[in-house]
SETI-694640 format. One record per atom (N, C-alpha, C): y, z, x. Coordinates in steps of 0.05 Angstrom, whole numbers, plus 5000, padded with zeros to 4 digits. Atoms other than C-alpha are relative to their C-alpha. Layout:
<recs>
YZX ...
</recs>
This chain:
<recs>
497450134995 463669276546 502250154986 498449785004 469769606535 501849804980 498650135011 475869416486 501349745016 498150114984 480269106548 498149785004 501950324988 473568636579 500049764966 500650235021 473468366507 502049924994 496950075004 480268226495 500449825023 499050244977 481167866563 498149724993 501150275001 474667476550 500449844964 499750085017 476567296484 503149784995 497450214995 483867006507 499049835024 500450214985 481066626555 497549864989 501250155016 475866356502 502949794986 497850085008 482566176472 500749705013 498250274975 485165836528 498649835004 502350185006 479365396541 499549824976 500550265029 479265116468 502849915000 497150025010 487265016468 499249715014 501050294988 484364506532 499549844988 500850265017 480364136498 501249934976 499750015027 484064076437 500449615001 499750315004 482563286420 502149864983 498150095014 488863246382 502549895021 498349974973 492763326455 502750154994 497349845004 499263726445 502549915018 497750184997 506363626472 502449954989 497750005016 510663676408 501050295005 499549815011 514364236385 498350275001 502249825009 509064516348 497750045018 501949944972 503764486406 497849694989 502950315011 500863726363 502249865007 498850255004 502263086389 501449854983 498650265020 507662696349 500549885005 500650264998 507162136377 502149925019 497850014978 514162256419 499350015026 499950084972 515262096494 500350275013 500349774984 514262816509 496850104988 503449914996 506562936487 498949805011 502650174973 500962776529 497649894977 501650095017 497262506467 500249704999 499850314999 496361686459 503649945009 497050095002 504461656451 501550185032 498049804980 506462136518 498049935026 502250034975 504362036587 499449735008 500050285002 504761236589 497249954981 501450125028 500461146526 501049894986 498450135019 502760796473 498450124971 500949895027 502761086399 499349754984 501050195025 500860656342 502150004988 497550105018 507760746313 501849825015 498550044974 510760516373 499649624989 501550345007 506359746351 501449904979 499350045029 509659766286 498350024975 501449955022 506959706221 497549734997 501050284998 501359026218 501549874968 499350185030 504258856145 503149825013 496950104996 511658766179 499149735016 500050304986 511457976205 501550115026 497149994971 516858306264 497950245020 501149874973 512258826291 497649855011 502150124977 507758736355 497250124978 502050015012 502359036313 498449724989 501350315020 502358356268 499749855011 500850224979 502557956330 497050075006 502849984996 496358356349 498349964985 502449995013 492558366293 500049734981 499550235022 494957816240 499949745026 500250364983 495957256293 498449995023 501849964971 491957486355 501450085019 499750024971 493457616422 499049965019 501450144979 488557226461 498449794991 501050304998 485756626473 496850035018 502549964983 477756416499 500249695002 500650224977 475655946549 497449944994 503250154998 469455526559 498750125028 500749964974 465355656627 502449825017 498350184980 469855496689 501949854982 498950155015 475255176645 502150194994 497649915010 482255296634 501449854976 499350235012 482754746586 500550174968 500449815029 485055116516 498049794975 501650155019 480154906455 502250064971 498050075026 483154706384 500550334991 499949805009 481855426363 501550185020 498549784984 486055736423 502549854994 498250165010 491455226407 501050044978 499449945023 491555446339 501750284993 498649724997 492656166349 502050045025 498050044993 497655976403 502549864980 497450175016 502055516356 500750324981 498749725025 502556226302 500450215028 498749854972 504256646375 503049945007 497550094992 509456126390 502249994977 498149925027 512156186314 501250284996 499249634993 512656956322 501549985021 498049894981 516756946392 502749874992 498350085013 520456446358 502050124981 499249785021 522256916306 500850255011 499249694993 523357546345 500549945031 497850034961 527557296410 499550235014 499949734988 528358076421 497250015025 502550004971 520857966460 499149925020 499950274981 518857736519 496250135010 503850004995 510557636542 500050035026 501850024982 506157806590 497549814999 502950145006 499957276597 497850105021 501649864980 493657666634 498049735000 502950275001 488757046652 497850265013 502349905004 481757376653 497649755011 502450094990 474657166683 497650085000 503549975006 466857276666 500250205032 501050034968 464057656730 497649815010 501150224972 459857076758 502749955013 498150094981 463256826816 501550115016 498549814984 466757066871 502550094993 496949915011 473857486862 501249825005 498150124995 477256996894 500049754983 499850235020 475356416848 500850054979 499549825031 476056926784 502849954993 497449965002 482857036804 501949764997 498950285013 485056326809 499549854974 499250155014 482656096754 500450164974 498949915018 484956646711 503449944993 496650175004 491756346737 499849804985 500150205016 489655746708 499950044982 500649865030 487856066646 504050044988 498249985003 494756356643 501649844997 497850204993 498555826668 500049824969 500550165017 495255346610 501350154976 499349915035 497655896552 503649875003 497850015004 504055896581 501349624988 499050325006 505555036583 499150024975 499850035028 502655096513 502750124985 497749845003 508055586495 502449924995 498050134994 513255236524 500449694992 500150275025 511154606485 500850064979 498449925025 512654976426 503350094999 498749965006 518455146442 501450295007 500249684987 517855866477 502249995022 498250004979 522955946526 498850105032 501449914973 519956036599 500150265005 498749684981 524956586624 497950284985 500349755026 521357016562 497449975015 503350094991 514156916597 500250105032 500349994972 511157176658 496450044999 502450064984 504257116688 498650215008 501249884982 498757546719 496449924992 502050014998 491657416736 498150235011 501949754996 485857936737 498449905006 503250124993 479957516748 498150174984 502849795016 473457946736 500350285008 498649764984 477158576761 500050184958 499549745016 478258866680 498049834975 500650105030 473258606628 499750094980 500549845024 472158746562 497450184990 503449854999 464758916567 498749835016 501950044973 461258866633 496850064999 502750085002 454258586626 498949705004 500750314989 450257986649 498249954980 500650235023 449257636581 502149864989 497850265009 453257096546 502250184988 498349905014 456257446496 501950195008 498149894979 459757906551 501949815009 498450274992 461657256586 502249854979 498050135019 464656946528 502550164987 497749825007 468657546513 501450075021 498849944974 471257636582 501149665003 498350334999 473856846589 502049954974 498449965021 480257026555 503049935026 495749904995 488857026565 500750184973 498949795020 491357576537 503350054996 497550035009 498757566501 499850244996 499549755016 501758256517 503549984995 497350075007 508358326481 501550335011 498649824996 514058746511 503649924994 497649955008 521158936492 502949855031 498150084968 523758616565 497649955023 501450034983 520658386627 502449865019 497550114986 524758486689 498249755029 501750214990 524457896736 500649975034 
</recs>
């Protein structure tokens, strides 16, 4: 092999690892910082982790996610919320209370037994029930909107309980606006 064949195949070894680089690039410097121009978690409709806030701040969506929850579980067939989805709705409805600036998405969710078309309704129901809780506390409607997935996105797809029980959810996603 000559100087030139190794030099070509050695920049195109290059190029090939630049691909894969699991950091994703995008900034400046060729590393994701987290800005709305890398293709790393934060570029490309990802969302960064700074973007969530900090979980210590009571104001960011982080603390809603992690400190207070963002979802609620169901019984089989049942949209009926239990004391423990009630609970972590009342500290949900204390947080939107506190930070007007947000307004929710509620995803109602469904096990896969059952057909899509039942999934899907009664993930409405699911939904529907976070929201009238919500709005008992004191949530303002307009700030709330709805969608049902049924058994279309679960969290782990398998036919045992503990799948099921983790898939019979409403999920509280929080955004900065929701047009209507």
């Amino acid at each position: 092999m000559n100087v030139t064949t190794k030099m070509l195949m050695l920049v195109a070894a290059l190029a090939l690892a630049a691909c894969n680089n699991p950091r994703g690039g995008g900034g400046a410097d060729g590393w994701d910082d987290g800005g709305a121009g890398g293709f790393g978690p934060g570029g490309a409709g990802g969302i960064s982790s700074g973007a969530l806030g900090d979980p210590n701040d009571p104001n960011s969506v982080a603390h809603f996610q992690q400190r207070i929850g963002d979802r609620v579980f169901f019984e089989t067939d049942a949209s009926t919320l239990t004391d423990t989805a009630r609970q972590t709705l009342a500290g949900q409805a204390r947080w939107l209370t506190a930070n007007p600036q947000y307004a929710i998405m509620i995803e109602g969710h469904a096990d896969e037994r059952g057909t899509r078309e039942y999934n899907v309704a009664l993930g409405a129901r699911r939904a529907n029930a976070v929201v009238q809780y919500l709005v008992s506390q004191g949530v303002q409607s307009n700030r709330m909107r709805t969608v049902s997935y049924g058994k279309e996105r679960p969290v782990e797809a398998c036919p045992e309980t503990r799948c099921w029980n983790l898939n019979r959810r409403a999920v509280t996603v929080v955004s900065t606006g929701l047009s209507g």
